[in-house]
N, C-alpha and C positions, 0 to 999 in steps of 0.2 A: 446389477450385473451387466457387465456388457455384453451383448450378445454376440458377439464372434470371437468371443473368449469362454461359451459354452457348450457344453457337450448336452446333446439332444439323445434321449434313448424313445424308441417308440417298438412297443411290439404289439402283433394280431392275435388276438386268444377269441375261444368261443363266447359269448355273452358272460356277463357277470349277472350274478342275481343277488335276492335278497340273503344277507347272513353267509353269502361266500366265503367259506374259507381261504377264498384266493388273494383278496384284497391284502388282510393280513399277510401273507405269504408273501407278498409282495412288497409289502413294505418292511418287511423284517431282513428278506434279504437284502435289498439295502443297505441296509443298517447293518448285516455281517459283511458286508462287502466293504464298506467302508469304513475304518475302524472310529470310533467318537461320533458318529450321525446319529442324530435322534430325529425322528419325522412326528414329533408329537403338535404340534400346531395347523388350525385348522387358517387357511388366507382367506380371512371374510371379503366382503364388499368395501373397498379400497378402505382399509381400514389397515390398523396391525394386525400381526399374526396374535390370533387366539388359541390357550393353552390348553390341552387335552387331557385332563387328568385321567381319566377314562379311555383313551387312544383306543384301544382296542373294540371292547364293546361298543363304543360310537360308531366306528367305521364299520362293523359288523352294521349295524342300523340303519347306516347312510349310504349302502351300496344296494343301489336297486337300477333297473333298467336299464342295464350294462353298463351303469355308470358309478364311480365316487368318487366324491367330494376332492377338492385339493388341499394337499396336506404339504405342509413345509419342517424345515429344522427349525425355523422363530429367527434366525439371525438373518438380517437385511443386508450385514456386509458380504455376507457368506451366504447366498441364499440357494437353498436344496428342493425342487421341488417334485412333488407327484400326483397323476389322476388321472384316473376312465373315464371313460366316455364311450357310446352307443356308436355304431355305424349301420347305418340301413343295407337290407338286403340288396334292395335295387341299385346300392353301391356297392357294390360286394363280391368278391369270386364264387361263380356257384350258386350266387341270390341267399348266400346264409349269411344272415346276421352277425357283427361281430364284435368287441371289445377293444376298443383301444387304447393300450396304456402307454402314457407319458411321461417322462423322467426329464428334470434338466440338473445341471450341476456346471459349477465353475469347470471350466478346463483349466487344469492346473497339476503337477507333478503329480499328489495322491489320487486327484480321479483318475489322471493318466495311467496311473501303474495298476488303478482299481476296475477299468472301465472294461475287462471283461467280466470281473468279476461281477459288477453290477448288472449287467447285460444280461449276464445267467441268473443273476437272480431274480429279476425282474422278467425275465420270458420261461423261468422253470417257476415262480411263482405264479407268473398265470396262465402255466400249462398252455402259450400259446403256439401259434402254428409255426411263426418265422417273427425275425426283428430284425433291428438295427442300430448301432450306435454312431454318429456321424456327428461334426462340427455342427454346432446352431448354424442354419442357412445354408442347409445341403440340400434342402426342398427344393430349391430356388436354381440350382444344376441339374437335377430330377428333373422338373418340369417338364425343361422342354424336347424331355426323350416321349414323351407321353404320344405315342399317335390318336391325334383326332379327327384324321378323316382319312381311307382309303388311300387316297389322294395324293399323302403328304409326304415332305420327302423320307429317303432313307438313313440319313442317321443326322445326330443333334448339332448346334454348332460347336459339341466341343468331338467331334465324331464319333460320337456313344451309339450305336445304335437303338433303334425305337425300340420302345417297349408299348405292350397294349395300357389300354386303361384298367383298373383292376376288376369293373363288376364284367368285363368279355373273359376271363380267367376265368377255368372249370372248377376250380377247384380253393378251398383257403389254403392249404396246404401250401400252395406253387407261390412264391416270393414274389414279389412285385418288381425288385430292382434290388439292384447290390448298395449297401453303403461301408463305412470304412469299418465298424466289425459288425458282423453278420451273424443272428443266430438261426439256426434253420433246426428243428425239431426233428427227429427221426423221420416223421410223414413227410416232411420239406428234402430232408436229405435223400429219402428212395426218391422223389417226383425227379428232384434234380440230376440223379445218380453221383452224389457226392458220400463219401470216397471212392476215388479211384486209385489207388497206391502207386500206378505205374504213372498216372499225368498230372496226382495233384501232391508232388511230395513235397514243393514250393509252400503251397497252402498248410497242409498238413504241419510242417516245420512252425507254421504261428495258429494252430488250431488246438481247441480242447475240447475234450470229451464233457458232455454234461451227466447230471445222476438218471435222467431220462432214457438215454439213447440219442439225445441230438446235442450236435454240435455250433460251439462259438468258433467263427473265422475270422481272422485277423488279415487286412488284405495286401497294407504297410506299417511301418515300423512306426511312423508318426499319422496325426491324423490326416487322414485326404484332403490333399489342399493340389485341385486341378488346373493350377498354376503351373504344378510342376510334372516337367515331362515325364519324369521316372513314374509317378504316379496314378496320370490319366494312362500308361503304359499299361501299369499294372490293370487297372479298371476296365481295360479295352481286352485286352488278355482272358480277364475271368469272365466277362461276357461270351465270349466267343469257346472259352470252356462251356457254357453253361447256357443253351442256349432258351432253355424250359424255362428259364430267369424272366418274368416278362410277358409269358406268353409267346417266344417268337419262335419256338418249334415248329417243324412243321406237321403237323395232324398225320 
């Protein structure tokens, strides 16, 4: 795959444990989200993909300490992936331990027209706090809003304003950063006070409701590419809506 022809999904959910029924959850929405996905393969140790007759019950077995295993579609041209993994508290909003799941997928017309769907299924699967679905190497613009010392200046060099680092956040609840769609959990959506019918009818117009109470946001029409000025526009805009985004409220 190349990677900046991929779509990166990542969300925060509370720890996984053994025999979670979230794992499955998780992967199954998936797999409704995208029509013909099968995640039945396990990606060994540089090896091929190995075949999971058992998919289910395995990954019930394989999910322990906030974490499981990486599971793929089997196809190398086409390659689909997923898996948790653990984040320490003392990394963490609030010092609570957390879950992080990871999706990747070609960017290409069906995940395009799929990729909230997958977002929601993948962050209503594991009941987490907040997500995001962004271009592979949306990290890498991220970065350097990260304030690392009192010190430092005020906003990135693409003029994003800072955001904290995530274990100074109170809470898992509060979002770390905006990426191109956004799921915020009902608990994320009161922290942030999103909706607001009178200032966010822009947002609203490319937003969905989940079966939770929380909402997927869609921030443009293609995916964020801060090249372009309509874009980082839009990006600069929802920050400054939103300013709990981050941590940069003020107390």
């Amino acid at each position: 795959m190349t990677r900046r022809k991929a779509l990166s999904l990542t969300v925060y959910a509370p720890p996984l444990v053994g025999q979670d029924g979230r794992t499955l959850a998780i992967v199954r929405g998936m797999e409704k989200a995208l029509p013909g996905l099968r995640l039945e393969w396990e990606v060994g140790n540089g090896v091929r993909p190995i075949a999971l007759p058992r998919r289910d019950a395995w990954l019930a077995e394989r999910t322990q300490d906030g974490r499981f295993p990486l599971l793929c579609n089997g196809d190398e041209r086409y390659p689909v992936t997923v898996n948790g993994r653990g984040r320490p508290g003392l990394l963490s909003p609030g010092s609570q331990s957390l879950s992080e799941v990871h999706a990747e997928l070609p960017l290409d017309e069906p995940v395009l027209a799929a990729a909230a769907a997958l977002l929601e299924g993948v962050a209503e699967g594991a009941c987490s706090f907040w997500g995001h679905a962004s271009p592979y190497g949306y990290g890498s613009e991220v970065a350097p809003q990260f304030r690392r010392s009192s010190h430092g200046q005020e906003c990135s060099p693409r003029g994003l304003p800072m955001i904290n680092l995530p274990e100074k956040l109170p809470a898992p609840e509060i979002p770390w950063f905006l990426g191109w769609l956004n799921h915020w959990s009902a608990a994320a959506a009161r922290a942030i006070g999103f909706p607001d019918p009178t200032r966010d009818a822009e947002l609203l117009s490319r937003a969905r409701r989940t079966a939770s109470g929380g909402w997927v946001v869609q921030l443009t029409d293609a995916p964020l590419d801060l090249d372009k000025p309509a874009h980082l526009d839009t990006l600069k805009r929802t920050y400054e809506r939103f300013p709990e985004i981050g941590g940069r409220a003020a107390p």
